[in-house]
N, C-alpha and C positions, 0 to 999 in steps of 0.2 A: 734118307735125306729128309732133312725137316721143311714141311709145308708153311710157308706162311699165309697167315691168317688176311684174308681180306677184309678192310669193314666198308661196307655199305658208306656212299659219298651221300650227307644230307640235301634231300630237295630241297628249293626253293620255296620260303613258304608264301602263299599273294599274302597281298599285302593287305585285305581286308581281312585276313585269317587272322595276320600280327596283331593288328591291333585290336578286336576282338577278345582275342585270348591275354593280352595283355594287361586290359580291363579288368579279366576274372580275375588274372590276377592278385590284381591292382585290391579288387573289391575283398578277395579272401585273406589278402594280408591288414586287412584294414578290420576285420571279422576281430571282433572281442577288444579291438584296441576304443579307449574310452575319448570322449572329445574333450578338448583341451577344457571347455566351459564346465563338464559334469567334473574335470578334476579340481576346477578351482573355485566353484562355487559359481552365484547366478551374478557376480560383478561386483565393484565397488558399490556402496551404497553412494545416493546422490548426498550432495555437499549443502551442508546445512549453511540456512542464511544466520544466524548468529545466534547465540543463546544470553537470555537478558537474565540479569542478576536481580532476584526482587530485594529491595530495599529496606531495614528495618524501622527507617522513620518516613515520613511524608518532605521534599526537598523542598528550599525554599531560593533566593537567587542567591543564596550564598556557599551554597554546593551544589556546583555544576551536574546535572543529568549525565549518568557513563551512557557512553555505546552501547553494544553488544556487541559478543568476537566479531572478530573480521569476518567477512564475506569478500570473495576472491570475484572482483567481475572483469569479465571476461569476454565483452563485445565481439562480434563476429562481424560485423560491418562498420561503416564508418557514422558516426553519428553527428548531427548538429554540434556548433561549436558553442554554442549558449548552452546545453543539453550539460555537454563536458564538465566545465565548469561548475556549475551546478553539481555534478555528482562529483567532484574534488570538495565539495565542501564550502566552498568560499563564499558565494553567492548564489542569490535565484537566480533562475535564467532572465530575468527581466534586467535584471542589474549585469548580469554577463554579459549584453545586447549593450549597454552602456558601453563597456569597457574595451566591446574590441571597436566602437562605433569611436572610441578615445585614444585608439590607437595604443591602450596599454598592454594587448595581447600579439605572441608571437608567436608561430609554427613555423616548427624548423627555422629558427633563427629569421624568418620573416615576418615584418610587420602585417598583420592581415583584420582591415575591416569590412570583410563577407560578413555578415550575420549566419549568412545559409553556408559557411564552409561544411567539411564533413572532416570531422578527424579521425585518423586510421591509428590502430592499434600501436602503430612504430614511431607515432610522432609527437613530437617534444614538442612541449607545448608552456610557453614562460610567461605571466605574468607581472610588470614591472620587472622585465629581466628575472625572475626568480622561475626553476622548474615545478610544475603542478602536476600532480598526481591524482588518479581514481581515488576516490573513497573508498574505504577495504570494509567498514562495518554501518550498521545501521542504527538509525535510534529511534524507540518507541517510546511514548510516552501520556500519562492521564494526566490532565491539569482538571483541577473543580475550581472552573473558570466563577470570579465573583462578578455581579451587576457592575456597570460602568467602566467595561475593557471592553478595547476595540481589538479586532483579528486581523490586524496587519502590521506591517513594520514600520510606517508613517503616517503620521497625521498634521497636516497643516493648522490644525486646530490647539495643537499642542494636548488632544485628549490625554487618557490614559490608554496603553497598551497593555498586550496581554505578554510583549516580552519586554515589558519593566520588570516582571516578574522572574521571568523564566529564563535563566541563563542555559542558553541552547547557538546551536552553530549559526551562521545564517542561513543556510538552506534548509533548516528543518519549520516546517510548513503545516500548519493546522489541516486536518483531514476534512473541508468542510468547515463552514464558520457558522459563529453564534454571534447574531445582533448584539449590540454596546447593552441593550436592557435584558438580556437571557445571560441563563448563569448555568450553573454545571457541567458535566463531563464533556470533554474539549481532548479527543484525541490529535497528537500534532507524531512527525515522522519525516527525515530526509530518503523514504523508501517510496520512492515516485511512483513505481509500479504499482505498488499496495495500494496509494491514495487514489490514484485513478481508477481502480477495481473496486475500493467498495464506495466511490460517490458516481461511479457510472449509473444512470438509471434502471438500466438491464436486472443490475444487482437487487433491486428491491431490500432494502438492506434497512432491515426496522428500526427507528429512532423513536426511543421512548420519553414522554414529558408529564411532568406533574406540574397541573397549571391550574392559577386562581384565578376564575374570572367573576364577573360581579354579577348578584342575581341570581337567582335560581334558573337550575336547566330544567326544562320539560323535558317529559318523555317525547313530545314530538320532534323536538329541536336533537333530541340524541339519535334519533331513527335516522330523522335528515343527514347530521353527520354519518351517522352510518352505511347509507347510500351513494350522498357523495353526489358527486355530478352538478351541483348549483353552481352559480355564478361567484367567485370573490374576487375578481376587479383584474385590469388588465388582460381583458381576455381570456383569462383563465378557467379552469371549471376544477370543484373540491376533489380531489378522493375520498373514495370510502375508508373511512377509519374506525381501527379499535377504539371504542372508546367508554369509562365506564364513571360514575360517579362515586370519589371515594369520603366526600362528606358533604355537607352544604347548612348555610344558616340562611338568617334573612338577608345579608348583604354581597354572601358571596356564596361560592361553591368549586370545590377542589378535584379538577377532574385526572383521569391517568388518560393519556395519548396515545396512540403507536402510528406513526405514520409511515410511512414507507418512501417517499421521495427526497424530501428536504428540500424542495423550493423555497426559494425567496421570502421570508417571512412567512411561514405558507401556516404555522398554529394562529398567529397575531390574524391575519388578513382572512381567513375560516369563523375565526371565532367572532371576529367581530362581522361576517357578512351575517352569523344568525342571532345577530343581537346581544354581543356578549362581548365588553371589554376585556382581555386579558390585563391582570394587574400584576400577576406573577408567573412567570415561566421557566424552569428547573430540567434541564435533560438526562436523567438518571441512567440511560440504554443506547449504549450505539453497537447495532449489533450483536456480539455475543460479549461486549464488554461493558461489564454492572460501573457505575460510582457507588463505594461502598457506602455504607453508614458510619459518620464519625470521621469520615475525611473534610480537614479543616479547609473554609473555602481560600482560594489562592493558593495550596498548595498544589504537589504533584509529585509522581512518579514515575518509575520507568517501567513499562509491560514487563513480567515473567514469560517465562518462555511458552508456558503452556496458553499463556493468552495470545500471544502471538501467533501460535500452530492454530488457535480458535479461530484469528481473523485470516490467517491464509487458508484453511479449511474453506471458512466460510467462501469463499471468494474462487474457490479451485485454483491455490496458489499453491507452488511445491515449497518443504524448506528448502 
């Protein structure tokens, strides 16, 4: 007669035992398998802000300054509604402020004159009834600004400006200005981010000038600049600056600059608290960007891209 085989009924196992062992499991089947990031490398690279085409002649206002590619922006909160505007292109913020105070501006099909609204990513936002869009790309740009242009976009005075010249959008805004009597390099940018990183004071961000004032400098008058700290009007006190003598006659004397702030008139109002009228002032250096030799004055160009990686470097700006 044949025996049947009994098998042993499995105990119960506690339940700290299960999951425990389910772990090792867990862990030994995971043993030699690679993580998703070592298969596919260490990520996208970050998203470049545009790349500038350098130009084979110097522009004049009868062709337009390009862009650079697009740049995809990508707000994460809601921003001012003058702000918007502004980065669509159209206008400064200050003239944006006009036009929703004009009642020309609509969100979401609603008339809205908040100054302080906030607009969100999802919302439509028109114009004299037309829709308005982000600005996708940026624009960099060197002008070798001439004596007698003003750095704004009106003057009651009917002067001259510096965008008679410059055929540019309206929101593209000089990085910092130069008085109606200083000339040379005049960086301008619709890249708000940028302009406010290198004219914040933190930045210390070296502005170099070759300037003719009348007379001879002493050696004691250049130690003085070089310390720094005297009085030139309004309250203020000098900094210490580079400064060095690169000729001089009987009536005048040609110095090089480097100052670091860009206050208010600050080589004019310096030079003359130590007895020295400025007759000519030239800004050849804003930061790591030269005005070359041979760029005719009033014209200009658009930054390459490597001068642009030089002033977001500079600045701890990502592309």
């Amino acid at each position: 007669m044949k025996q049947t085989k009994q098998t042993k009924k499995p105990t119960r196992q506690p339940e700290q035992n299960r999951s425990s062992s389910g772990a090792k499991a867990a862990e030994a089947g995971s043993k030699g398998r690679s993580k998703p990031s070592e298969k596919r490398g260490k990520g996208k690279p970050s998203q470049v802000r545009g790349k500038a085409r350098p130009q084979g002649k110097y522009q004049n206002k009868t062709k337009p300054a390009k862009n650079l590619d697009p740049v995809t922006a990508n707000p994460n909160s809601g921003e001012r509604i003058n702000k918007f505007l502004a980065r669509c292109g159209l206008c400064s913020r200050r003239e944006a402020d006009r036009w929703v105070e004009a009642g020309r501006v609509t969100v979401n099909s609603e008339v809205s004159k908040e100054p302080g609204l906030l607009i969100q990513p999802r919302d439509i936002v028109c114009v004299d009834g037309k829709p308005v869009s982000v600005q996708e790309s940026f624009t960099y740009i060197l002008y070798n600004k001439p004596m007698g242009q003003l750095c704004t976009r009106r003057d009651d005075k009917g002067r001259a400006l510096i965008y008679d010249t410059l055929d540019v959008a309206p929101n593209v805004q000089s990085v910092g200005r130069l008085d109606m009597d200083t000339e040379g390099l005049l960086l301008l940018t619709d890249d708000g981010a940028l302009t406010r990183a290198l004219t914040h004071p933190a930045a210390k961000l070296p502005r170099e000038y070759r300037v003719r004032v009348g007379g001879q400098v002493s050696m004691e008058t250049l130690e003085k600049l070089r310390r720094g700290g005297f009085d030139i009007g309004d309250g203020d006190k000098s900094d210490s600056w580079e400064v060095t003598v690169n000729s001089e006659t009987k009536g005048h004397t040609w110095l090089t600059v480097i100052i670091t702030r860009g206050r208010y008139r600050e080589v004019r109002r310096t030079l003359e608290a130590v007895g020295h009228a400025v007759r000519r002032l030239i800004r050849t250096r804003f930061g790591p960007i030269r005005l070359e030799e041979g760029m005719p004055r009033g014209s200009y160009r658009t930054l390459n891209r490597a001068e642009v990686r030089k002033l977001l470097d500079r600045t701890n700006m990502d592309l």
